[in-house]
N, C-alpha and C positions, 0 to 999 in steps of 0.2 A: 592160073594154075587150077587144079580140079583135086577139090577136096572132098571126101564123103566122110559125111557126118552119120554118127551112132547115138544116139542118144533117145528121150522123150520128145512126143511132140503133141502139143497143147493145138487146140481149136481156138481157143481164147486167149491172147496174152503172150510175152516173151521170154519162157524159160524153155530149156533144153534146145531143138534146133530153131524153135522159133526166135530165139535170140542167136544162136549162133548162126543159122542159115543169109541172114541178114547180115550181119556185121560182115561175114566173112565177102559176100555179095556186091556189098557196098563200098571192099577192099579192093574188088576186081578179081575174085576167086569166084571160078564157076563149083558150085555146091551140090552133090546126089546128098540126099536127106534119106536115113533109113532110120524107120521109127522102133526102138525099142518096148513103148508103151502108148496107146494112144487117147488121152482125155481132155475132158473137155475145157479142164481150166489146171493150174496147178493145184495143189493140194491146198492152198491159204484160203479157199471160199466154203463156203459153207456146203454147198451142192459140185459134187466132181461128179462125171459120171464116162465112163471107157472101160478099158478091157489094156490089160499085159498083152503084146506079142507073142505067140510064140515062140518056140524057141525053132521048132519048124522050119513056121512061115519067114522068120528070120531072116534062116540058110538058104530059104526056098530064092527069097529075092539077092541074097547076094550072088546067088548060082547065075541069077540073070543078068545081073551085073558081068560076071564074069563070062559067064557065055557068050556075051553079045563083046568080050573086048576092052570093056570099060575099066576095070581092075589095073588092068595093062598100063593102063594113062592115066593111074594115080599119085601125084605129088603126094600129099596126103592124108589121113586115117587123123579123126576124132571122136572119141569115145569119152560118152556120159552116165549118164544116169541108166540101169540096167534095170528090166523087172522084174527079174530073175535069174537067181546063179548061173543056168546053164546058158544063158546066153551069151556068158565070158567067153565060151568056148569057139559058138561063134566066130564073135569078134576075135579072138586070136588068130582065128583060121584065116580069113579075113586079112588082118595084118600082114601075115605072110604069107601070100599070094602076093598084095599089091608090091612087096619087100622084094619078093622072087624075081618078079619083073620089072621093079625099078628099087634097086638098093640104096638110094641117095633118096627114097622117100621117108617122110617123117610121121611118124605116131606118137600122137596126142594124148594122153590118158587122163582126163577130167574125173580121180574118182569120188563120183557125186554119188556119196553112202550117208553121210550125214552133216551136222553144224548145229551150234548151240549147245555142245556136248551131251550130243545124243544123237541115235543114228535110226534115219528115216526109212533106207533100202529094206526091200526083205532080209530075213532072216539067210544068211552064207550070201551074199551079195559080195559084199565087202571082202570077205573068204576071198571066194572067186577074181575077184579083181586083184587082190594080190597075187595068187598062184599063178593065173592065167595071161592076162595083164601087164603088172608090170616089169616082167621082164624083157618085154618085148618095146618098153615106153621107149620113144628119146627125149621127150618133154612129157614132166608129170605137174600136173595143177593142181593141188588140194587144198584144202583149207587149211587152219591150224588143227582146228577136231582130227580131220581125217587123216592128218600128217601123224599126228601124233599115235593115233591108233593104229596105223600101218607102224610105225617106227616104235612103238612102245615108250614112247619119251612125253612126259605132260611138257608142254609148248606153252613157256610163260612169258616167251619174248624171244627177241630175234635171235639168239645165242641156241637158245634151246630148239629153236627153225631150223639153224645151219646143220647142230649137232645131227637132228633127225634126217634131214635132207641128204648129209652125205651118207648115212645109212642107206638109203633104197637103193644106195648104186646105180642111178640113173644119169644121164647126161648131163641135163639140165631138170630142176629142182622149183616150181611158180610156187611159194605158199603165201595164201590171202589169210586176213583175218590177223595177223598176226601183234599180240597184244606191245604196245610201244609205249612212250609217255601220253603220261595225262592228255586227251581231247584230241589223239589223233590214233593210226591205227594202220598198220604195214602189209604191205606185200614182200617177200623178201625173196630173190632170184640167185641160186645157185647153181653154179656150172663149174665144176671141176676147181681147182684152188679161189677162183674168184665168185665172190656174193656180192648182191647190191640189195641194200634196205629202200623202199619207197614208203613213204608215209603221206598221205592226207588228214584232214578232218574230220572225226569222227563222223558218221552220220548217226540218229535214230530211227530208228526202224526201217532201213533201206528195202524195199521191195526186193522180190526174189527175182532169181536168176542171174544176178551180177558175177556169182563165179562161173555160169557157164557163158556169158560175153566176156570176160576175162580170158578163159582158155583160148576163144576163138581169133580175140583180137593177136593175142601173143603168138599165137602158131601163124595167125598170117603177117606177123613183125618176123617170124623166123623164117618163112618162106622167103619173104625177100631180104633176106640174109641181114638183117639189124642186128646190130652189136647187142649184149645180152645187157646190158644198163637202156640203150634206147628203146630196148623192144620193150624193158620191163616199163620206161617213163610211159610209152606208148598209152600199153594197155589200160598200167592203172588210170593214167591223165585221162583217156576216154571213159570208162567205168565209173572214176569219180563226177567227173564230168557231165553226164546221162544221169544219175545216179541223186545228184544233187539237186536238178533241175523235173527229175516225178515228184508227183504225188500218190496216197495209196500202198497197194500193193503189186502195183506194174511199173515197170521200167517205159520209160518215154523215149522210148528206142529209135520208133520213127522222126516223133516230132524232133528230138535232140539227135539228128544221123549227123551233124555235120561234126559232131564232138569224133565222131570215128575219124574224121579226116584231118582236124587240127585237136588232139587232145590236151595238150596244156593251151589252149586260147584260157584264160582268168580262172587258172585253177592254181591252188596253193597245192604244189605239192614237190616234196623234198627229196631225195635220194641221196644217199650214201653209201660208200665202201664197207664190208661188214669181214674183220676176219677173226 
């Protein structure tokens, strides 16, 4: 299927489409990558050096996209990391085009605004992806932070997840990050009366980008129509998986590819009904 990804895109390293572009690739989803910001590494090193998108240039290449057809024959839409509010607008535009012409397509909404409570995006980012955004989601991905801050609920565990979750009024509900017992740590997936808790292993200090291969892995579990427990075992089992097996602050995305294809091969990890 043919997915276009929105998001950041690093020279160096796997976060925004460079993690996603990949995973989804690896799923057997042909990827158009449109860059929201373009640097040279993520923000974790001491030297970044790039430039925001405009918001222009943006629109300039979705027009070619859609000029040339391509829009047309989108399964589809995931959206990340933004470099600026007006780019939501964009990407909404965007959304519905590819919606117009195929209404059985999906949108992805990764809002990658912050974590560790505090928020990294510019200033009205986060704004903007609400307003713009998620209304239009049918899968929304966020962390516990950013869940919370969309839903206005502090998110101290899975109860507090669901609570917020069914607030955005979205389809389906990914939130990572989600604090559980002692030494482990959840993803919790809500879709209309049913939730499912997944919990692994704590890690420390997992390298970045893990929530945007999460987003990517679970929309391509949804594309081929996986039950909303297996899609969620899916993702987290791979993520954990990659995740456990770096070191640093990059994900071993290449060397660990094969976790995309068998995700629980020797992983601990749990899942639960949540109501």
């Amino acid at each position: 299927m043919n997915v276009l990804s929105i998001q950041s895109e690093v020279v160096c390293g796997h976060v925004g489409n460079a993690a996603a572009r990949f995973a989804l690739q690896r799923l057997g989803h042909e990827v158009w990558a449109l860059p929201t910001v373009l640097l040279s590494s993520h923000a974790g090193y001491r030297t970044v050096m790039g430039e925001t998108v405009t918001a222009d240039l943006l629109r300039r290449l979705k027009e070619g996209l859609d000029t040339n057809g391509w829009l047309a024959l989108c399964d589809a839409v995931l959206s990340g990391y933004l470099g600026r509010p007006e780019q939501a607008i964009v990407v909404a535009d965007t959304v519905r085009r590819v919606k117009a012409a195929r209404p059985a397509a999906l949108y992805c909404l990764d809002p990658a605004f912050g974590d560790a409570g505090r928020a990294y995006a510019k200033p009205g980012v986060a704004e903007a992806m609400a307003r713009h955004l998620l209304p239009l989601a049918d899968i929304v991905t966020p962390n516990a932070f950013e869940l919370g801050s969309i839903a206005s609920i502090a998110i101290r565990g899975p109860q507090d997840a669901l609570e917020a979750s069914r607030r955005l009024g979205r389809p389906v509900v990914v939130t990572t990050s989600v604090p559980t017992k002692a030494g482990r740590i959840g993803t919790l997936a809500a879709a209309g009366d049913e939730a499912f808790l997944a919990t692994t292993p704590l890690l420390e200090n997992p390298p970045h980008g893990s929530g945007d291969l999460l987003a990517a892995i679970f929309l391509a579990c949804r594309l081929q129509k996986l039950s909303l427990p297996d899609a969620l075992a899916h993702a987290t089992g791979s993520v954990f998986r990659i995740l456990s097996r770096s070191e640093g602050t990059e994900m071993a995305l290449i060397a660990e590819q094969d976790a995309l294809l068998a995700p629980l091969l020797g992983v601990d990890l749990q899942i639960e009904a949540v109501r």
